[in-house]
Backbone bond lengths (Angstrom), bond angles and torsions (degrees), N, CA, C in turn:
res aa  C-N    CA-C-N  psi(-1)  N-CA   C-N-CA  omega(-1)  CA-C   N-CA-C  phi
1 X - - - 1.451 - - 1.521 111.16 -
2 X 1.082 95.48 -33.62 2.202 101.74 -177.82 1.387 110.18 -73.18
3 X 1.407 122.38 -22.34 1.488 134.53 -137.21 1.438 88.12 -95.49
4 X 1.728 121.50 11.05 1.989 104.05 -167.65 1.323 86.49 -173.75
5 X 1.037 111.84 145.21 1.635 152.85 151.31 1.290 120.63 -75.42
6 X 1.499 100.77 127.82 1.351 104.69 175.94 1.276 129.30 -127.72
7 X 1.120 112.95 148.93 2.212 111.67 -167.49 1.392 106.04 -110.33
8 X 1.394 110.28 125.14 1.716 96.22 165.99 0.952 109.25 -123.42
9 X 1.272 108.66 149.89 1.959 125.35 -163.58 1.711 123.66 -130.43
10 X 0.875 122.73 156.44 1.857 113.62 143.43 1.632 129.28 -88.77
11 X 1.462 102.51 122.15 1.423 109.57 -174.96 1.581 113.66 -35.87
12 X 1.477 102.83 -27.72 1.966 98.80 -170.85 1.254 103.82 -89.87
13 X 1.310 140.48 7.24 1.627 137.94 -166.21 1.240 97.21 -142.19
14 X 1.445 142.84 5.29 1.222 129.55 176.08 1.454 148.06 75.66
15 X 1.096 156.03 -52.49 1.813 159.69 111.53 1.606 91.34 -175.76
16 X 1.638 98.39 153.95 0.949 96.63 -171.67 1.668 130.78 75.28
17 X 1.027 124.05 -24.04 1.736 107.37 161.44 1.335 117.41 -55.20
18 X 1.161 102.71 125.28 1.915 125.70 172.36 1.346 105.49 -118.88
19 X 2.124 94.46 123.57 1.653 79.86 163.21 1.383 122.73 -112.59
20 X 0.940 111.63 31.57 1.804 133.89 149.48 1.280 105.27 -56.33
21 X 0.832 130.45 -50.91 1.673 143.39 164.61 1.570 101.03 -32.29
22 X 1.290 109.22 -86.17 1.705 121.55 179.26 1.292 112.99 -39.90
23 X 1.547 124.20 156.90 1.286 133.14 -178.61 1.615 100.16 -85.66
24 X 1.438 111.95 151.89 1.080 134.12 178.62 1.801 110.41 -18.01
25 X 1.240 93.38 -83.72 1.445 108.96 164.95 1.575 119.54 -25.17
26 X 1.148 123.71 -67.96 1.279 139.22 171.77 1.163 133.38 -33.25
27 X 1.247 97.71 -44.89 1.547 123.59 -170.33 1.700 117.39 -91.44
28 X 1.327 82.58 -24.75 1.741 105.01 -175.44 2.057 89.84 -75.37
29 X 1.293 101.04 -48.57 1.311 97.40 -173.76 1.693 126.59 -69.30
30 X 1.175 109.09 -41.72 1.888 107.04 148.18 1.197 124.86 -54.61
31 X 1.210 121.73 -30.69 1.722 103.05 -169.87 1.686 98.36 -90.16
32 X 1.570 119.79 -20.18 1.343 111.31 164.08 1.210 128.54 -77.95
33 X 1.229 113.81 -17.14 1.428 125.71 149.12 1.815 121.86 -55.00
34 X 0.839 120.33 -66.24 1.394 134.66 159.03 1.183 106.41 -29.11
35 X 1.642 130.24 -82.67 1.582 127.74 169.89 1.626 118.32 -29.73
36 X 1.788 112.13 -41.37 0.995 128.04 -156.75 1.723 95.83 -63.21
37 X 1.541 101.70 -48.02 1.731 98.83 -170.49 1.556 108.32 -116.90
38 X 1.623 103.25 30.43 1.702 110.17 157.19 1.601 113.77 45.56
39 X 1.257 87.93 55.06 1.965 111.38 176.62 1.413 100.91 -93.86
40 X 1.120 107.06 97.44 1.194 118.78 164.89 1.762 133.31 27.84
41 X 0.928 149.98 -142.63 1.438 125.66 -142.29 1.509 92.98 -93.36
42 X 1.471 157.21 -25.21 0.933 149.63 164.12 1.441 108.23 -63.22
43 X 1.097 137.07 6.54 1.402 124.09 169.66 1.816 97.81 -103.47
44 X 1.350 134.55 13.02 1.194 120.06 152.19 1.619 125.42 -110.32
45 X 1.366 106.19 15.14 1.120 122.14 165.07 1.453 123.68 -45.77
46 X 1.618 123.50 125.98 1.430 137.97 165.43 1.669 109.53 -13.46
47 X 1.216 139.30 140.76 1.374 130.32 121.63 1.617 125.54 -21.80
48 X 0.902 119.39 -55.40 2.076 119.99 168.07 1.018 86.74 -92.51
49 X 1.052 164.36 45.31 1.531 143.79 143.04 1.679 85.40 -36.86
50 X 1.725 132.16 -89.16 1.350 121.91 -143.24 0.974 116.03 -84.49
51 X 1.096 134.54 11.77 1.747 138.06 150.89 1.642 92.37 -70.14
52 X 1.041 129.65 -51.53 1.786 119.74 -159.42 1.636 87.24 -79.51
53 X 1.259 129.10 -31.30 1.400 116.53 -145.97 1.959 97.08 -92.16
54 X 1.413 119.15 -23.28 1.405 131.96 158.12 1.406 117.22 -49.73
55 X 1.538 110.31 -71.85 0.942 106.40 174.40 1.680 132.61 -83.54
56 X 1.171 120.66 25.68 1.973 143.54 148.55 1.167 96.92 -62.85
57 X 1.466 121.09 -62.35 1.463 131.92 -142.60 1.338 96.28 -69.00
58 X 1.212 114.02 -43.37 1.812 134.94 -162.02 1.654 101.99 -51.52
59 X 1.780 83.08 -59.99 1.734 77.74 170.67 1.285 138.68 -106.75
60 X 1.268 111.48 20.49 1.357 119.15 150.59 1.143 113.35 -69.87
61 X 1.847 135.96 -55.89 1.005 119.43 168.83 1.473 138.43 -41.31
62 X 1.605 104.15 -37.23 1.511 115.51 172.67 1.578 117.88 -53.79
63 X 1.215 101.14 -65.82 1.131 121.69 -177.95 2.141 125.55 -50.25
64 X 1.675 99.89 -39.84 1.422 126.91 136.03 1.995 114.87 -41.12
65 X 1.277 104.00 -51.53 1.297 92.98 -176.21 1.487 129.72 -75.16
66 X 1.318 95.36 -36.91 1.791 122.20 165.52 1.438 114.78 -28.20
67 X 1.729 95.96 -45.85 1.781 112.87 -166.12 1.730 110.69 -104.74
68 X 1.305 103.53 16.11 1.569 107.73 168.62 1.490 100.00 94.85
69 X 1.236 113.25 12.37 1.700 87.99 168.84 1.963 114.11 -92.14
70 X 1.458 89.88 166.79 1.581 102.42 -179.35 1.337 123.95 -129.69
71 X 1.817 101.46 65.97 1.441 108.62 171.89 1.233 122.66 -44.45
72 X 1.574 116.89 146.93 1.726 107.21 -174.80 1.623 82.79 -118.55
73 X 1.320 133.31 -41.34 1.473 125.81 160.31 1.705 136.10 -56.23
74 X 1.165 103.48 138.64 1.653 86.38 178.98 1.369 105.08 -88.66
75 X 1.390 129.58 -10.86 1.082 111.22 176.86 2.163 121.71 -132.99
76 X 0.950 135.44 76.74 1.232 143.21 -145.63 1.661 114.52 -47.20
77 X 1.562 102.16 157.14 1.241 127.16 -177.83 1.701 99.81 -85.55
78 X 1.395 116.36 141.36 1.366 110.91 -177.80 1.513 103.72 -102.40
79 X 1.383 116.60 173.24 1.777 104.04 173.05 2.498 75.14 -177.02
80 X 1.161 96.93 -177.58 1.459 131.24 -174.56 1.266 126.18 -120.89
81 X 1.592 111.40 107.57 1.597 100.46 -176.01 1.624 107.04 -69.60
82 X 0.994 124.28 130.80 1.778 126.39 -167.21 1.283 107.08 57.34
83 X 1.457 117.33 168.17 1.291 129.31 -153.61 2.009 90.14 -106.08
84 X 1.476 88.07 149.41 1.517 124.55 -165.54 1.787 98.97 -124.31
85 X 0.658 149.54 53.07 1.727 156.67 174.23 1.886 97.38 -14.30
86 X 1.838 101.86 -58.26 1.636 106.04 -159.63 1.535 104.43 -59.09
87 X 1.086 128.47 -14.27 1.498 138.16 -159.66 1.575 87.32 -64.35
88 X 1.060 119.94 -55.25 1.558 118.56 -150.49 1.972 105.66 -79.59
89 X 1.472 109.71 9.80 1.543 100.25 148.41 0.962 115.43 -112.04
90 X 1.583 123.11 28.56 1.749 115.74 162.04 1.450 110.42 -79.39
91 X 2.117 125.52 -0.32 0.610 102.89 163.78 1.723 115.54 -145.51
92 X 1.252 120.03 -175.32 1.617 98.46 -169.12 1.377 112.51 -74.68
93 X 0.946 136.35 -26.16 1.326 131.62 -175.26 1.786 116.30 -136.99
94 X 1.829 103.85 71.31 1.539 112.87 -159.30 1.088 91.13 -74.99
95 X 1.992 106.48 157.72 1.173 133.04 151.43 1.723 101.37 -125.22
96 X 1.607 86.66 176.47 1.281 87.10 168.14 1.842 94.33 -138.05
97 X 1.818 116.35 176.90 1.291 120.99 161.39 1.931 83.93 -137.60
98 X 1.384 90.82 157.85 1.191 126.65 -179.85 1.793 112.22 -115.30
99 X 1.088 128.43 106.17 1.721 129.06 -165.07 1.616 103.00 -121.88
100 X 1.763 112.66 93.88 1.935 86.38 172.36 1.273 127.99 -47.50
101 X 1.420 110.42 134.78 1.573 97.02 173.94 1.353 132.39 -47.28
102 X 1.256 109.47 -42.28 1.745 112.84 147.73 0.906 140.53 0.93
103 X 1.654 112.26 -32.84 1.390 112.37 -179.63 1.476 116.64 -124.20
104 X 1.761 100.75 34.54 1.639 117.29 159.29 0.907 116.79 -127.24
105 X 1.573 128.20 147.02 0.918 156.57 -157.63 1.819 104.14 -82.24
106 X 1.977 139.92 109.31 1.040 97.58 -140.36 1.481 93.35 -93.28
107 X 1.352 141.75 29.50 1.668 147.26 -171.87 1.890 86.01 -102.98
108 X 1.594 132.71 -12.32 1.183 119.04 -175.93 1.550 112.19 -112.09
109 X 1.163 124.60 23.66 1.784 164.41 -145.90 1.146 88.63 -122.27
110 X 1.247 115.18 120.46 2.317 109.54 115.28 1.098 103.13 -152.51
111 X 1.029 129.90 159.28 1.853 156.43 167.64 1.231 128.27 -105.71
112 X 1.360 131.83 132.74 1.190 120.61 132.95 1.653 139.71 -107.20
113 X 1.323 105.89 164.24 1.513 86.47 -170.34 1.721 98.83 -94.17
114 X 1.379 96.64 105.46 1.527 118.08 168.20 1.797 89.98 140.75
115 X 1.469 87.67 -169.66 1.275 92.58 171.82 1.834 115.57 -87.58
116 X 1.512 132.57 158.84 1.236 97.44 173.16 1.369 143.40 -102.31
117 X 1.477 99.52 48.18 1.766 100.74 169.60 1.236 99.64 -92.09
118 X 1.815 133.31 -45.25 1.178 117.25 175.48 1.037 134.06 -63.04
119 X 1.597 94.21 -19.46 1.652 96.04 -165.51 1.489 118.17 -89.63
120 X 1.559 103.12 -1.54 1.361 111.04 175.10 1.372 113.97 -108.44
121 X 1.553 113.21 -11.86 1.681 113.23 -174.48 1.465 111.43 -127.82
122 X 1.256 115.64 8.03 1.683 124.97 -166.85 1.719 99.30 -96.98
123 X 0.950 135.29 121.39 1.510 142.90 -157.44 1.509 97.86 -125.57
124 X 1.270 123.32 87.60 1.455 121.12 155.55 1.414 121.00 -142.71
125 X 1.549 99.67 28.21 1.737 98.04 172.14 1.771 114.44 95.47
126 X 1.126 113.19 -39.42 1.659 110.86 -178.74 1.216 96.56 -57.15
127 X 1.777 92.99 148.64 1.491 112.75 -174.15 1.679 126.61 -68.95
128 X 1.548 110.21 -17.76 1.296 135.19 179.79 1.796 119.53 -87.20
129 X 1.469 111.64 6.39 1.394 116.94 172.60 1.258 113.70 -106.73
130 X 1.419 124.38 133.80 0.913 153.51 -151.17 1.751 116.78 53.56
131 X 1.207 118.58 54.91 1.297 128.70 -145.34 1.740 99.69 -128.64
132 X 1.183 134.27 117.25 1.555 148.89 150.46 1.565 115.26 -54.26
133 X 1.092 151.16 105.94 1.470 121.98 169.75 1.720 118.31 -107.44
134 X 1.137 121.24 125.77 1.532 106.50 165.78 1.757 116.31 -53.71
135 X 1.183 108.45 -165.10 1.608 105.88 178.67 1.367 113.75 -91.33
136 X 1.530 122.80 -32.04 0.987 156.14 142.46 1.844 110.83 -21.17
137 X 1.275 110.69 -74.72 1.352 118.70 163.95 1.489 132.34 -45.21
138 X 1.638 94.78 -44.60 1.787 98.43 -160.46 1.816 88.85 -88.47
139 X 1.237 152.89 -11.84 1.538 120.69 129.42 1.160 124.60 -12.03
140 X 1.311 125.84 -74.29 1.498 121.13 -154.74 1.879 93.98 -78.85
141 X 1.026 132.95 -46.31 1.640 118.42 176.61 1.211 105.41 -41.64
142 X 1.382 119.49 -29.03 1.476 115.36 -162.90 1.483 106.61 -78.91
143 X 1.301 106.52 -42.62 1.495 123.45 -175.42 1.697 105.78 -68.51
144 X 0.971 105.00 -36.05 1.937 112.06 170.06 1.828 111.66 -75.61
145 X 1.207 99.88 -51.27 1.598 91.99 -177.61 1.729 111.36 -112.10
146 X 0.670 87.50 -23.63 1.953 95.54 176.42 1.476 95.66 94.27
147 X 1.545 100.54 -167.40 1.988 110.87 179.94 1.365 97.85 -100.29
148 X 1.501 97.71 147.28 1.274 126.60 -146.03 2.066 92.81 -74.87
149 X 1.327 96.15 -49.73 1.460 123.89 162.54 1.502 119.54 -39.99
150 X 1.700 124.39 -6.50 1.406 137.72 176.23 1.609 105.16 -110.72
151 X 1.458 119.75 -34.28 1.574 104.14 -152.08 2.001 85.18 -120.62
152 X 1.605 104.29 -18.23 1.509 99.21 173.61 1.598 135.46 -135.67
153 X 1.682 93.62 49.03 1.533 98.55 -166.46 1.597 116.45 -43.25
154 X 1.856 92.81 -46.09 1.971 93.23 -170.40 1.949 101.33 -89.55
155 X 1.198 105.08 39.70 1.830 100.35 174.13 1.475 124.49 38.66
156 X 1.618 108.65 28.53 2.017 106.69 178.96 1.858 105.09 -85.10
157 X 1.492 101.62 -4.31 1.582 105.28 -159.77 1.908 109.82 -102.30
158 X 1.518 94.43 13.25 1.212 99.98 179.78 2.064 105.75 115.36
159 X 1.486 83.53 170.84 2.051 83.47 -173.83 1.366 102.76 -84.81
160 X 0.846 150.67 61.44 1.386 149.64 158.19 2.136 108.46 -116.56
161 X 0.978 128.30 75.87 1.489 120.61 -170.09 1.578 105.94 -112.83
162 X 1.269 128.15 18.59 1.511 134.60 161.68 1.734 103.56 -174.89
163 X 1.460 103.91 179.96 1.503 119.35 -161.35 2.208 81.70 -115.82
164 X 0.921 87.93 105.70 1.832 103.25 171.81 1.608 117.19 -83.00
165 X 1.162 103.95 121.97 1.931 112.78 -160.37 1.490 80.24 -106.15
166 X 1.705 104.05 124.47 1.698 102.65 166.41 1.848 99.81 -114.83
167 X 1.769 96.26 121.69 1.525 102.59 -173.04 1.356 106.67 -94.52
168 X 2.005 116.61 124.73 1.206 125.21 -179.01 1.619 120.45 -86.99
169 X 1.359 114.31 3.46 0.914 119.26 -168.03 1.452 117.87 -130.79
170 X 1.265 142.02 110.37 1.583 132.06 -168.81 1.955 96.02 -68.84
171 X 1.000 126.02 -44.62 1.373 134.07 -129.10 1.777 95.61 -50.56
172 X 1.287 127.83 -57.31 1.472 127.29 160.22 1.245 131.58 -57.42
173 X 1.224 130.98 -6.26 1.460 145.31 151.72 1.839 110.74 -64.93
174 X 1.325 83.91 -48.74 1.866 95.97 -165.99 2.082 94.88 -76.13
175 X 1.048 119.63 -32.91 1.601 133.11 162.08 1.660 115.95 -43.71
176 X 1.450 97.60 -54.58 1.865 106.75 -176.31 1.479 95.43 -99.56
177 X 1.048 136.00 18.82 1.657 117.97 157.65 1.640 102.34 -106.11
178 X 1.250 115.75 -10.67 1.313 122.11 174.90 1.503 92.71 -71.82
179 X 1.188 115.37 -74.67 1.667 122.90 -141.61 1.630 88.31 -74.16
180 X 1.465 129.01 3.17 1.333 135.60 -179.21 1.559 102.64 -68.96
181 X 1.689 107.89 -62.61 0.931 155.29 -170.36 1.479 115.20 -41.13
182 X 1.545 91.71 -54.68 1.924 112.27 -177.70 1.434 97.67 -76.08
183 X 1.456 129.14 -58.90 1.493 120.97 -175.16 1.439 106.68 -53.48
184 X 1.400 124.95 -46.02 1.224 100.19 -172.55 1.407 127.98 -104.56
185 X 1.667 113.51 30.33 1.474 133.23 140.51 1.297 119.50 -76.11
């Protein structure tokens, strides 16, 4: 279960769309779009949702960099250390991909344990908030608290319900949509 990453998506938008990616403008205009026709869990998203969700990233990357990582993105691809099943009704028509970790680089890695809006803005003292992890690191959290995905599948135990892999690097993403591509030609 640890050994892979997982992405969850909507079948009509594909895996992998970020609108961190998009310019301000842009981005503002999909996710109001999205609200507009109540697509699934991003259509109950904040008004600043992407002002807060820019500047997360900002310092996740920083904070990633501090500890030896070598983002090649400024702004990361999300995915799941082990598989999360509930993820795929955040949207109307879920998929999932499955990526061994194997085929990342681990300086283009970091985690937190939760997802990271809580885990960067949720204030109750645990040692794992506001927290970066290498790959290296998020073992031993694991070994201290276990996966979040064991003790809080239905989320009553607090916002932390999986360990969130933020990917700095497309180059193995852009690899398995290829070899996606060939199998299913």
């Amino acid at each position: 279960m640890k050994d892979f990453f997982y992405h969850y998506y909507d079948a009509a938008t594909g895996p992998f769309c970020n609108l961190s990616e998009l310019d301000a403008e842009e981005s503002e205009r999909v996710l109001q779009d999205i609200r507009l026709q109540q697509r699934g869990f991003a259509s109950k998203r904040a008004d600043d949702y992407l002002e807060i969700r820019r500047n997360l990233e900002l310092k996740a990357r920083e904070l990633f960099i501090l500890k030896g990582g070598r983002p090649v993105r400024s702004f990361p691809h999300y995915m799941t250390l082990g598989e999360c099943p509930w993820l795929l009704d955040w949207y109307p028509n879920g998929r999932k991909l499955r990526i061994a970790m194997k085929e990342f680089e681990p300086d283009s890695v970091s985690f937190t344990y939760g997802d990271l809006f809580p885990t960067m803005r949720y204030q109750d003292g645990k040692p794992y908030r506001g927290q970066i992890y290498t790959l290296d690191e998020i073992y031993n959290v694991i070994n201290e608290f276990g996966l979040p995905q064991a003790w809080n599948s239905e989320g009553i135990n607090g916002p932390e319900r999986y360990i969130e892999v933020q990917i700095w690097d497309a180059l193995p993403l852009s690899k398995m949509e290829i070899m996606n591509e060939l199998e299913e030609g």
